[in-house]
C-alpha positions as CSV (number, residue, x, y, z in Angstrom):
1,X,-187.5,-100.4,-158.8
2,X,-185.9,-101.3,-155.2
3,X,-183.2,-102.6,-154.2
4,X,-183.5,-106.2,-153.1
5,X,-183.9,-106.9,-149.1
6,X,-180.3,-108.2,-147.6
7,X,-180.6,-109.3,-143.8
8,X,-177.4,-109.8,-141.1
9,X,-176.4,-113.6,-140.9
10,X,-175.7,-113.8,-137.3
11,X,-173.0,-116.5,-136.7
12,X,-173.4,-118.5,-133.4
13,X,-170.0,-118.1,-131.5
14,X,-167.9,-121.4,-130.9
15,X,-168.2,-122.5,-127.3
16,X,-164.3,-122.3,-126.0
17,X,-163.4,-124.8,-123.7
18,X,-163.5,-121.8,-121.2
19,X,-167.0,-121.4,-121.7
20,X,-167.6,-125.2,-120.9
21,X,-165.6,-125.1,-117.5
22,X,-167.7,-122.2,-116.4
23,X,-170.4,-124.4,-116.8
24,X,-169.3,-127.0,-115.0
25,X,-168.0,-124.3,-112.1
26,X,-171.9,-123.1,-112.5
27,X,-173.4,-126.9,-111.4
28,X,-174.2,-126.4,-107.7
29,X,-171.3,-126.3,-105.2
30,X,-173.2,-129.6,-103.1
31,X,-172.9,-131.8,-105.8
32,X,-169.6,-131.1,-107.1
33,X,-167.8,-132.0,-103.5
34,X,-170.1,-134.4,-103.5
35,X,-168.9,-136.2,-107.1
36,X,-165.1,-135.0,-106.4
37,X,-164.7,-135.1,-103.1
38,X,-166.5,-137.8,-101.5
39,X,-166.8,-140.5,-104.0
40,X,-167.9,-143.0,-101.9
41,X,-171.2,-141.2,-102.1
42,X,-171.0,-141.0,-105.8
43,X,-170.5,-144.9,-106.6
44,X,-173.1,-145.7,-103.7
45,X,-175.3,-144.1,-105.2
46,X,-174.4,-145.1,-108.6
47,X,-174.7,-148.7,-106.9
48,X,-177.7,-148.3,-105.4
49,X,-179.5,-147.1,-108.9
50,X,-178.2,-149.8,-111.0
51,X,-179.1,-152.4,-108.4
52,X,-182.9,-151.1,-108.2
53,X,-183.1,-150.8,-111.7
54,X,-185.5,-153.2,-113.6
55,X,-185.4,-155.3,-110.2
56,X,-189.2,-155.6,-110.5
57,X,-189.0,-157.6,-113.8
58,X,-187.6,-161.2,-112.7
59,X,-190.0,-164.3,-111.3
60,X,-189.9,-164.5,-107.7
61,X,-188.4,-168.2,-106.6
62,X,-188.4,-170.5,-103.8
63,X,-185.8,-168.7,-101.4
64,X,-187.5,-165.1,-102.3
65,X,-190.8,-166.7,-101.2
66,X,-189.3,-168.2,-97.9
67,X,-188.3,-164.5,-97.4
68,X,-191.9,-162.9,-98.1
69,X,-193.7,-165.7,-96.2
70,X,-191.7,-165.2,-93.2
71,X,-191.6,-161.4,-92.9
72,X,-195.7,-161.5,-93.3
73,X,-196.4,-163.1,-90.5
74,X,-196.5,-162.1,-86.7
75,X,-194.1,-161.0,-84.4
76,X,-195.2,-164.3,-82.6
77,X,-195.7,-166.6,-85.1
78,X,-192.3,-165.4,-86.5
79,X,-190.8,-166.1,-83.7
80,X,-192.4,-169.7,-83.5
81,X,-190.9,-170.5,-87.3
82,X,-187.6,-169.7,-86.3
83,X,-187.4,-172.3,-83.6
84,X,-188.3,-174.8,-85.9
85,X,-186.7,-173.6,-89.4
86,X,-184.5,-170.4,-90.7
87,X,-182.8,-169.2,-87.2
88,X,-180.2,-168.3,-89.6
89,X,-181.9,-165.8,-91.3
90,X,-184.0,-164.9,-88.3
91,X,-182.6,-161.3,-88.0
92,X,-183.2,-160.5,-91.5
93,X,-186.6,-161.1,-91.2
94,X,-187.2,-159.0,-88.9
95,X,-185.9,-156.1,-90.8
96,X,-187.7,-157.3,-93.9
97,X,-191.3,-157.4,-91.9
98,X,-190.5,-154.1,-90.1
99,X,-189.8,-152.6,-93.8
100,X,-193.4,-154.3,-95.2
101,X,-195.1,-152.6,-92.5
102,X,-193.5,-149.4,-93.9
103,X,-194.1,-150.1,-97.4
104,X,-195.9,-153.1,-97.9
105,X,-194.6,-155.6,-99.9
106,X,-194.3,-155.6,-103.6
107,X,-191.2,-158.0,-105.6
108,X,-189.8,-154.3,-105.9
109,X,-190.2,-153.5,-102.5
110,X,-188.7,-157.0,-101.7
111,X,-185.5,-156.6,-103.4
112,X,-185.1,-152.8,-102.4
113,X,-183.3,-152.9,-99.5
114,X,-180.9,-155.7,-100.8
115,X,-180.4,-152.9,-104.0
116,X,-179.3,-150.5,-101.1
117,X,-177.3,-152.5,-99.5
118,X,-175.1,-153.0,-102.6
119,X,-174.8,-149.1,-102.6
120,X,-173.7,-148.9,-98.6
121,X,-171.2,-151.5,-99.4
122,X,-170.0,-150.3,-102.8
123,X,-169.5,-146.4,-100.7
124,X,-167.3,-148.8,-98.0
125,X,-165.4,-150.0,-100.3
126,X,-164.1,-147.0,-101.9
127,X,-163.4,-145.6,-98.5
128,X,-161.5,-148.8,-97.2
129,X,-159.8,-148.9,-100.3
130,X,-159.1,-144.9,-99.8
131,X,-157.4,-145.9,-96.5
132,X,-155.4,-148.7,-97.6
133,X,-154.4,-147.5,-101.4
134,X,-155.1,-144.3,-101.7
135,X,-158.3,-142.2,-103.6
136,X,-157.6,-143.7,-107.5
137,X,-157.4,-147.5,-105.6
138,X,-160.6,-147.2,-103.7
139,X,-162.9,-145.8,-106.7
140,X,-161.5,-148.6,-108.4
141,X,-162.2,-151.1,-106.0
142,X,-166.0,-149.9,-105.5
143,X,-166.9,-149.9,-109.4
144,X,-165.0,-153.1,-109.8
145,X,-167.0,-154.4,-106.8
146,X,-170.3,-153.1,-108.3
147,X,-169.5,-154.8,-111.9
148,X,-169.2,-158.3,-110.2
149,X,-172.2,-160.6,-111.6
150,X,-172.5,-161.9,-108.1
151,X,-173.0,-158.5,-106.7
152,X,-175.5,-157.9,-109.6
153,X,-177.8,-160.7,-108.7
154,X,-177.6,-160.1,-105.0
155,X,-178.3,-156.6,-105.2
156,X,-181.7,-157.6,-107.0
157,X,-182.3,-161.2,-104.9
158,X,-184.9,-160.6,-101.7
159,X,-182.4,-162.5,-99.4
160,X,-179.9,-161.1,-97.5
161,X,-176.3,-161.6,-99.2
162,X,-175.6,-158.5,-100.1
163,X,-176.4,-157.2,-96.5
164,X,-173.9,-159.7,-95.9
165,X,-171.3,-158.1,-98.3
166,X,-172.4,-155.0,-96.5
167,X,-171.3,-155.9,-92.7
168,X,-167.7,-157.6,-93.9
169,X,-166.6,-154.3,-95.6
170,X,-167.9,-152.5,-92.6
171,X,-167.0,-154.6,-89.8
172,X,-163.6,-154.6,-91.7
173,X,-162.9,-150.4,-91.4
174,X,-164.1,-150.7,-88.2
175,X,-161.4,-152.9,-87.0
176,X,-158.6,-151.2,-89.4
177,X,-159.4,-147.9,-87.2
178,X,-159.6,-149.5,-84.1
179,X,-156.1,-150.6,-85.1
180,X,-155.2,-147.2,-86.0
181,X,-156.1,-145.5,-83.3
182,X,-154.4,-148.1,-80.6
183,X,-151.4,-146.5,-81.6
184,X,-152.3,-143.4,-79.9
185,X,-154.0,-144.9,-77.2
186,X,-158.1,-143.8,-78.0
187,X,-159.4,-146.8,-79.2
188,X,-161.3,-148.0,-76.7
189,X,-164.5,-147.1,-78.5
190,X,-163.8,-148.3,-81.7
191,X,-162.6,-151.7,-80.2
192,X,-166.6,-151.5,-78.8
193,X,-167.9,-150.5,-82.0
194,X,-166.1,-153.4,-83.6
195,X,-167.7,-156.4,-80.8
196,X,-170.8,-154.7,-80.9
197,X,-170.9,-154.4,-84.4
198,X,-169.4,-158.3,-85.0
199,X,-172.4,-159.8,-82.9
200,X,-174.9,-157.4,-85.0
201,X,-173.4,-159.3,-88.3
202,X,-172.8,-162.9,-86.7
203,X,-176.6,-162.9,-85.4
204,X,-177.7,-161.5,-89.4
205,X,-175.8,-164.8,-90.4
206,X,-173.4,-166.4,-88.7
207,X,-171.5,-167.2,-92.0
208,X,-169.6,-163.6,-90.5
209,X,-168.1,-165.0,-88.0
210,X,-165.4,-166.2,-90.7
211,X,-165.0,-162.8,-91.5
212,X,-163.5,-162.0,-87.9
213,X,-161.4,-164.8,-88.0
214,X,-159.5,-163.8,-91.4
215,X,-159.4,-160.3,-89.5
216,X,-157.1,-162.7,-87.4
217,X,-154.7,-163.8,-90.0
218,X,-154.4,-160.1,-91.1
219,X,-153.6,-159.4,-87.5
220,X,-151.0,-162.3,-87.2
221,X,-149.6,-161.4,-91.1
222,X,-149.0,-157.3,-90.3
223,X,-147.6,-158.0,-87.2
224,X,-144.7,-160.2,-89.6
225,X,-144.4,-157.9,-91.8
226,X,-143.9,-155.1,-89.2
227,X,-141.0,-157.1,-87.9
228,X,-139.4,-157.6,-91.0
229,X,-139.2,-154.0,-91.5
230,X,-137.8,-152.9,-88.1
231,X,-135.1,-155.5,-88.7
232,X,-134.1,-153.0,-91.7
233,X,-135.2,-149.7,-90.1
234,X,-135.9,-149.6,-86.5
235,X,-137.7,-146.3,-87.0
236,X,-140.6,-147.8,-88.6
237,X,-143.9,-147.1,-87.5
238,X,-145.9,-150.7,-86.5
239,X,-148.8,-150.8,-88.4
240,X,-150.2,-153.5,-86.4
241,X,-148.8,-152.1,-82.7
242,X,-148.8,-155.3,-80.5
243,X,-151.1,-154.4,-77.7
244,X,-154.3,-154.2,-81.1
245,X,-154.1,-157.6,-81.4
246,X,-154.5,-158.3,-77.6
247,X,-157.2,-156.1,-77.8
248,X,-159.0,-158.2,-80.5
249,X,-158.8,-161.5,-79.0
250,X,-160.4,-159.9,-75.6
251,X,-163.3,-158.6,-78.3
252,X,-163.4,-161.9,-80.4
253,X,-163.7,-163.9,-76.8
254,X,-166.5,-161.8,-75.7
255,X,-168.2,-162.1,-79.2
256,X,-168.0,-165.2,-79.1
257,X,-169.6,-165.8,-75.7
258,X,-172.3,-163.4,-76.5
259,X,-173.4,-165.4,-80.1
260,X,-172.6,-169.2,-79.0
261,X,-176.6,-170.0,-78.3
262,X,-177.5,-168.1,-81.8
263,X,-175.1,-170.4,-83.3
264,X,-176.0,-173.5,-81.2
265,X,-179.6,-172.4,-82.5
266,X,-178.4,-172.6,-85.8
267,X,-176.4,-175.8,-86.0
268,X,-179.2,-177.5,-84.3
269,X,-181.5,-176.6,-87.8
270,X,-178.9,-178.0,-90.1
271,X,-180.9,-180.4,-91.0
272,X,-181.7,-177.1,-93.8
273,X,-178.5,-177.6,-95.4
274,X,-179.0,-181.8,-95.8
275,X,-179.1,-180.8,-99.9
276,X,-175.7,-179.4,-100.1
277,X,-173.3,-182.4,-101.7
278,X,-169.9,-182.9,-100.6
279,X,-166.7,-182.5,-102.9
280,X,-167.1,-183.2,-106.3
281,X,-166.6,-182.3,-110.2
282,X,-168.8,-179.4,-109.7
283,X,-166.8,-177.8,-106.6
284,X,-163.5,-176.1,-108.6
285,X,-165.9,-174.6,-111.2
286,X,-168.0,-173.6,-108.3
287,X,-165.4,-172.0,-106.6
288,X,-163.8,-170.6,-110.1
289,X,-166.4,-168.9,-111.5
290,X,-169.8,-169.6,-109.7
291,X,-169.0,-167.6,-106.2
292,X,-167.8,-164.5,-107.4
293,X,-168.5,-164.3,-110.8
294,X,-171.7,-165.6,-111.7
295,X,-170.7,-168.8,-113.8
296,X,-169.1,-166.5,-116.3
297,X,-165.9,-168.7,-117.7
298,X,-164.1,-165.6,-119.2
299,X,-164.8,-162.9,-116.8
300,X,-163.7,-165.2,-114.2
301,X,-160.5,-165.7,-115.8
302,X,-159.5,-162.1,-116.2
303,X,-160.6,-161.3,-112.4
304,X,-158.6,-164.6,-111.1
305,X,-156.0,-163.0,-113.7
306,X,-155.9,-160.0,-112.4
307,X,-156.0,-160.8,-108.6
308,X,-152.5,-162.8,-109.0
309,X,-151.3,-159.6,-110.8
310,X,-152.5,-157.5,-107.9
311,X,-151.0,-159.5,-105.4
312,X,-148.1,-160.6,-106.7
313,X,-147.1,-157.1,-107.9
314,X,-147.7,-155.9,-104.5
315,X,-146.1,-158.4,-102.4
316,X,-142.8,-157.7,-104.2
317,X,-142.6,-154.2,-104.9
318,X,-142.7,-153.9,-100.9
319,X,-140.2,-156.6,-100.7
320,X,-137.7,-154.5,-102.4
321,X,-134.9,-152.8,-100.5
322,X,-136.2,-149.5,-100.6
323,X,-140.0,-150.0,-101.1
324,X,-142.0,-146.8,-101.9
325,X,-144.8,-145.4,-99.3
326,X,-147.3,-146.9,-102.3
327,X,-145.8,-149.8,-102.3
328,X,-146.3,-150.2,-98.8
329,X,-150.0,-149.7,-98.4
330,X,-150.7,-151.8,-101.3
331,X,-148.9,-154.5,-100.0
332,X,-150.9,-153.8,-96.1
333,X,-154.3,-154.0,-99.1
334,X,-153.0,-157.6,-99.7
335,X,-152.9,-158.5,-96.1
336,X,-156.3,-157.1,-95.5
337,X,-158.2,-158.3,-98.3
338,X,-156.6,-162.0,-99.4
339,X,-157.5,-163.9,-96.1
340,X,-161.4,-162.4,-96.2
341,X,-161.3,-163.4,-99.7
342,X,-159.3,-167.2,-99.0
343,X,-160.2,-168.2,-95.5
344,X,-164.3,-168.1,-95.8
345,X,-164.3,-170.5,-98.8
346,X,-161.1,-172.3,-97.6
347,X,-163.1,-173.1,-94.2
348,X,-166.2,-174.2,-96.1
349,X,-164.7,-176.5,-98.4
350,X,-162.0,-178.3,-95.1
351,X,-165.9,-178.6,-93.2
352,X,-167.5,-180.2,-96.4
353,X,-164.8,-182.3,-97.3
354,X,-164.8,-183.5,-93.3
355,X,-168.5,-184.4,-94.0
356,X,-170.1,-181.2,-92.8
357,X,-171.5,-180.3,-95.8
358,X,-171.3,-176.6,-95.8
359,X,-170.2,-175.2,-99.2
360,X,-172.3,-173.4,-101.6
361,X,-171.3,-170.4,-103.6
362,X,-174.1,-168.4,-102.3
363,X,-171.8,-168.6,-98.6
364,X,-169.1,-167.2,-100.2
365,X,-170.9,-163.8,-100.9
366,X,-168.9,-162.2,-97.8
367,X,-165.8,-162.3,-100.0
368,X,-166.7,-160.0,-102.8
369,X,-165.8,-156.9,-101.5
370,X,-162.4,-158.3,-101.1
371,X,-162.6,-160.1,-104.6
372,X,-162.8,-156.3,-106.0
373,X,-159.8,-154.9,-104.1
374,X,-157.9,-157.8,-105.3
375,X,-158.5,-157.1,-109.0
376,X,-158.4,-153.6,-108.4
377,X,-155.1,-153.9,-107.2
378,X,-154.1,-155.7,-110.6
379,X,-155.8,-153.3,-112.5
380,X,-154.0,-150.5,-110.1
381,X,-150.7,-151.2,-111.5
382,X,-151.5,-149.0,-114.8
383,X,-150.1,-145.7,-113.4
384,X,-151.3,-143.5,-116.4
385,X,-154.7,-141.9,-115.4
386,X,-156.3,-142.6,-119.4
387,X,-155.1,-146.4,-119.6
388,X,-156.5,-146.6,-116.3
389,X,-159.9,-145.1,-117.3
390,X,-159.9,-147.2,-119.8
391,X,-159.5,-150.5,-118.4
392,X,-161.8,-149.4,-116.1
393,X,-164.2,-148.8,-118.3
394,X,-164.0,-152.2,-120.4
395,X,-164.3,-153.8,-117.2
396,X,-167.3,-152.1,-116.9
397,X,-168.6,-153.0,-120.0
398,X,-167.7,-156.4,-119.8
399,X,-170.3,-156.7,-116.6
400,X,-173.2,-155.4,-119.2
401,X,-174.0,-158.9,-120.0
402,X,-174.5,-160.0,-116.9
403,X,-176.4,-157.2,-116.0
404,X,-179.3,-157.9,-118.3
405,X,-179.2,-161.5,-117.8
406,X,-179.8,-160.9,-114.2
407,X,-182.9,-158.4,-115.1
408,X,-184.7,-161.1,-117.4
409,X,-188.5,-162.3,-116.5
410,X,-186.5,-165.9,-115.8
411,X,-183.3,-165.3,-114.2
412,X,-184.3,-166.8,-110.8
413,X,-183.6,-170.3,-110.9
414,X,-185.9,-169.9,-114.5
415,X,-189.1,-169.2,-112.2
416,X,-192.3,-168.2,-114.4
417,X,-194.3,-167.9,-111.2
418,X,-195.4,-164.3,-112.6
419,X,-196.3,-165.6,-116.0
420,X,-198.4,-168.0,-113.8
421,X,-199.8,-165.8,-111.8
422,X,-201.1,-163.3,-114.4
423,X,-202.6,-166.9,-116.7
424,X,-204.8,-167.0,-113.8
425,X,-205.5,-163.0,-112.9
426,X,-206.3,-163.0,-117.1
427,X,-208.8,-165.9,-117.1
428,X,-210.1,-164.5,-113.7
429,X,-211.3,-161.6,-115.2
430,X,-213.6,-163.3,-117.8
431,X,-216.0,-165.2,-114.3
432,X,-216.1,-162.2,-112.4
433,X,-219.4,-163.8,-110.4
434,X,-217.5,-166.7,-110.1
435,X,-216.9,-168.6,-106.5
436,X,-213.7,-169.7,-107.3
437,X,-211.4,-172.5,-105.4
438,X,-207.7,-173.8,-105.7
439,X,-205.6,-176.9,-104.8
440,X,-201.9,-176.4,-104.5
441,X,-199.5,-179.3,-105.7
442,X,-196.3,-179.4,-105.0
443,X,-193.7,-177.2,-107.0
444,X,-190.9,-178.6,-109.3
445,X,-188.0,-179.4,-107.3
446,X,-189.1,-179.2,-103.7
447,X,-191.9,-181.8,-103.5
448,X,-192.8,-181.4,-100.0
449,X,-193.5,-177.5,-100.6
450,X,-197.1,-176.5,-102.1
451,X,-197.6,-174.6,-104.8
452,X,-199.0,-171.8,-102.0
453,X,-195.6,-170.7,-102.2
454,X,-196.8,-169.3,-105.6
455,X,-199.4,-167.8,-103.8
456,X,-197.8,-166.0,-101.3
457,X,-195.4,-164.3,-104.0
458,X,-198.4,-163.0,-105.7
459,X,-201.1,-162.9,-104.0
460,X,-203.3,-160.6,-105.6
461,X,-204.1,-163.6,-108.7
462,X,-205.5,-165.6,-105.7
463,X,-207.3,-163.0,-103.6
464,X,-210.8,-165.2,-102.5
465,X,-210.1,-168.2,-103.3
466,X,-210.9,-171.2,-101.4
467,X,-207.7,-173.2,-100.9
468,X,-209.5,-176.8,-100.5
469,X,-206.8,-179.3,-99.8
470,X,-204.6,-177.5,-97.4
471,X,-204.7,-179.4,-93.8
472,X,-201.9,-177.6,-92.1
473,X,-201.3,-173.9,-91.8
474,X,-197.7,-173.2,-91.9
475,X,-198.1,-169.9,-89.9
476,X,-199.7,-171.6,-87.0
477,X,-197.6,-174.2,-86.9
478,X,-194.5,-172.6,-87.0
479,X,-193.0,-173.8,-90.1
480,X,-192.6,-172.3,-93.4
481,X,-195.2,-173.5,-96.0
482,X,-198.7,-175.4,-95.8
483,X,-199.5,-178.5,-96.1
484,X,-202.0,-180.8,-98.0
485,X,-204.8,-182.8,-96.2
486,X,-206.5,-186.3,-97.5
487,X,-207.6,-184.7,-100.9
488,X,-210.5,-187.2,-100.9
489,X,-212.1,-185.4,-97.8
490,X,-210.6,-182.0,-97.8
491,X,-212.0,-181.2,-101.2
492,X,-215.4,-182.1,-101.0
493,X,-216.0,-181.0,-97.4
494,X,-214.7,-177.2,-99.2
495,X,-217.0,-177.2,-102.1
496,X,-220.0,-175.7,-101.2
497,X,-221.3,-172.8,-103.7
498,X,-218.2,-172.8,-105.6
499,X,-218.1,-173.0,-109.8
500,X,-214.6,-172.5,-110.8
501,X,-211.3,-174.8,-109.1
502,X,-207.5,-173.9,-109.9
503,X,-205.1,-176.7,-109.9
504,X,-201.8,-175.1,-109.7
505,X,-198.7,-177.8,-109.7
506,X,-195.2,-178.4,-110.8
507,X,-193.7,-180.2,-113.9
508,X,-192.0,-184.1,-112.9
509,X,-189.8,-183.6,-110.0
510,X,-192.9,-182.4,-108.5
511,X,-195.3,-184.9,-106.3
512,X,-197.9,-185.5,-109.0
513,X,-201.7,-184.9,-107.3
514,X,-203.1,-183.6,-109.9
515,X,-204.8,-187.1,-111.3
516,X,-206.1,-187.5,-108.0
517,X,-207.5,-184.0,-107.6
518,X,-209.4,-184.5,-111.1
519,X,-210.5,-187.9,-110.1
520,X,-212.3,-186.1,-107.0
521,X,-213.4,-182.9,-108.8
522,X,-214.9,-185.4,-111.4
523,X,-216.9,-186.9,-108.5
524,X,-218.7,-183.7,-107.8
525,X,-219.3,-183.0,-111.5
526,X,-216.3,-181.2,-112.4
527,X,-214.5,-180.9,-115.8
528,X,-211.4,-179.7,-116.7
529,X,-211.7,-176.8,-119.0
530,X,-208.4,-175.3,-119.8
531,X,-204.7,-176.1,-119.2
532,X,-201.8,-174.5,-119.5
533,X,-197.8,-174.7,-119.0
534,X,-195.1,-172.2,-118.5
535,X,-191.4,-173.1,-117.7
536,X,-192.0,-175.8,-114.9
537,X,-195.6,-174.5,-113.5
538,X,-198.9,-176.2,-114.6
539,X,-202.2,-175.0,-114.6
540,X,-205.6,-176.6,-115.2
541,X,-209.2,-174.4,-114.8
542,X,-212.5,-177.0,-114.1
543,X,-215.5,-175.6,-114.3
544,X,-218.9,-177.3,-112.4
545,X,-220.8,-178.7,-115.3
């Protein structure tokens, strides 16, 4: 009888923390500078990815269709529409019809470029914070920037506030190095990079001009502060050297001479902002919690929490008799970021309380870059790396919520325009032989705007349809949407061959035509069929009998 069979037990060695940095030492070279070393690449990109994610999923709405409408049309009929309406957005676009004609337009491909935008100015934040604070202060700034609800929803909204946020941070380094390099007498070129670069913004929305007028205060504030400490030390190096801020006014002058008919252009339309309401019992919440931090009561009172921190923790360490070099710089953060983030809104709310009704949170977008450094700075004041991480990290948790909201089917203004649009695509399948026609109501809460606009954000659920009410073609005529003709003549005149007719309309708040539509179609032996509803959007199908 044999012996029974014994085999080797081979035991799987432990993986020594050795073992696991020689892993990391093994991921390529490239990417590890690129992680360690250059950050603002790292939380761009990190920016750019959360902002595109999912940003396909919510409804279009009114100011997203304004957007697609405009960038579809011609070079010439664009330029026609923007003597009448939207000069202030006539820059953007521009870029937004040069970018269809690459890519073609999509609701993903309409809120792309405002998802990379929120990456470029995420990757400028970290380096401006860099400059002023040091590496730990500006990777704080740019995830604290990126966690903001307002960044969330304009880094997935097809309008152009987060370009906006893009061109403050930027025009912002551009004139801190200008100022730098005055002190050795090379700035010439940067002070030209900075006008050029201020009329680039100004004409993308003239809202920036606030932006280089805080740069002013900043100016004005440094040059105290530089003062103050050559009364104590006359060796002290100026931050602000005196000759800079000569040098700015000679740029802001010229700016301003180059952009004064863009903005006469644009206060001659302001008949656009007639809807905005002066001072009232919505304006402190607006201001509290709407601008910066998307309505969200708590969050908003841990960021406003946190910006006092910051700034009063910085303002008084460097008031101390022998202030530290970090001390310094974060107190020179305070000077640069709390007039961009108090000024724009300040000036907004003195106009609208003069009765130039100016203020909506939307306007104050420009600030958020600034709104992050604040509340970096209070969150800054944690010296130990791991409490620093971690409140970091809640803060980055606590912006989950808001997030997903932002992501939902309904988050625009609660738009179902998609739901509407695939009701009709659905049913459109079944009468494939079908001549089909459509009249457009009006849409809830902008009675004078058809329910084309629906059309125009989906298109494909309408593709050879007859529209048979519309009179006026907003293309041609240079404004933004269509118009309806006498529905007693349009329709029947449109008819023809056709078996099928789409009303598409809004909910009350809406101008109701849809009794007079039926009364017509009825006239010509039609019958509604089928109706539906979704959020404020109505649809009724009549079929030839």
């Amino acid at each position: 009888m044999s012996s029974p069979r014994t085999d080797t037990i081979r035991v799987q060695p432990v993986l020594s923390p050795v073992s696991v940095r020689e892993r990391l030492r093994a991921v390529p070279s490239g990417v590890r500078v690129a992680v360690v070393r250059t950050p603002e690449l790292t939380v761009g990109a990190i920016g750019v990815l959360v902002a595109a994610a999912f940003a396909w999923v919510p409804s279009l709405w009114y100011d997203e269709a304004a957007t697609v409408t405009s960038a579809q049309r011609s070079w010439p009929q664009l330029w026609a529409e923007l003597h009448n309406v939207d000069a202030v957005h006539g820059l953007y676009y521009a870029l937004v019809h040069a970018w269809f004609w690459l890519v073609g337009y999509t609701p993903f491909t309409l809120r792309f470029p405002s998802a990379l935008a929120v990456g470029v100015a995420a990757g400028l934040v970290v380096a401006l914070g860099r400059r002023l604070g040091g590496r730990r202060f500006g990777i704080a700034a740019g995830l604290l920037f990126l966690a903001l609800p307002r960044v969330q929803w304009a880094g997935s909204e097809g309008r152009s506030y987060a370009t906006i946020t893009t061109f403050a941070v930027c025009l912002t380094l551009v004139g801190l190095t200008a100022v730098r390099r005055s002190r050795s007498g090379r700035s010439l070129h940067w002070w030209v990079a900075y006008g050029l670069l201020a009329v680039v913004a100004i004409t993308f929305n003239v809202y920036l001009a606030l932006a280089v007028a805080a740069h002013a205060v900043t100016f004005l504030w440094t040059m105290a502060a530089d003062r103050r400490a050559r009364r104590s030390d006359p060796t002290v190096r100026a931050l602000a050297p005196g000759g800079s801020l000569l040098r700015w006014a000679i740029v802001s002058a010229v700016v301003l001479v180059a952009v004064a008919p863009f903005v006469a252009a644009v206060a001659s339309q302001s008949k656009q902002v007639a809807w905005l309401g002066p001072i009232g019992d919505r304006t402190f919440p607006q201001v509290f919690s709407t601008a910066w931090f998307g309505g969200v009561d708590a969050y908003a009172a841990v960021a406003w929490a946190l910006m006092v921190l910051g700034v009063a923790s910085a303002l008084v360490a460097a008031h101390r008799a022998s202030p530290t070099v970090r001390s310094l710089f974060r107190a020179q953060a305070v000077r640069v970021a709390l007039p961009l983030v108090v000024l724009p809104t300040l000036a907004l709310l003195v106009a609208t309380a003069l009765g130039r009704h100016l203020y909506t949170p939307k306007y104050a977008s420009l600030s958020l870059p600034f709104v992050a450094m604040l509340i970096a700075l209070g969150i800054t004041v944690i010296r130990r790396r791991a409490l620093l991480g971690g409140a970091l990290v809640a803060a980055l948790v606590l912006s989950v919520p808001t997030a997903v909201v932002v992501k939902t089917p309904r988050s625009k203004q609660d738009s179902t325009w998609s739901v509407a649009s695939s009701i009709i695509s659905s049913e459109r399948v079944k009468h494939r032989d079908s001549d089909e026609g459509v009249v457009f109501g009006s849409v809830y809460g902008h009675p004078g705007t058809t329910a084309d606009i629906i059309r125009v954000a989906y298109p494909s659920a309408f593709a050879g349809m007859t529209d048979l009410a519309v009179r006026k073609d907003g293309a041609a005529s240079g404004v933004l949407w269509n118009q309806n003709g006498d529905l007693s003549s349009t329709i029947p005149s449109r008819l023809a061959d056709i078996d099928t007719v789409w009303f598409v309309g809004g909910t009350p708040k809406a101008r109701n035509i849809q009794p007079e539509t039926t009364q017509v179609l009825a006239e010509h032996g039609f019958a509604a069929v089928r109706h539906w509803k979704t959020g404020e959007v109505v649809i009724t199908e009549f079929r030839r009998s």
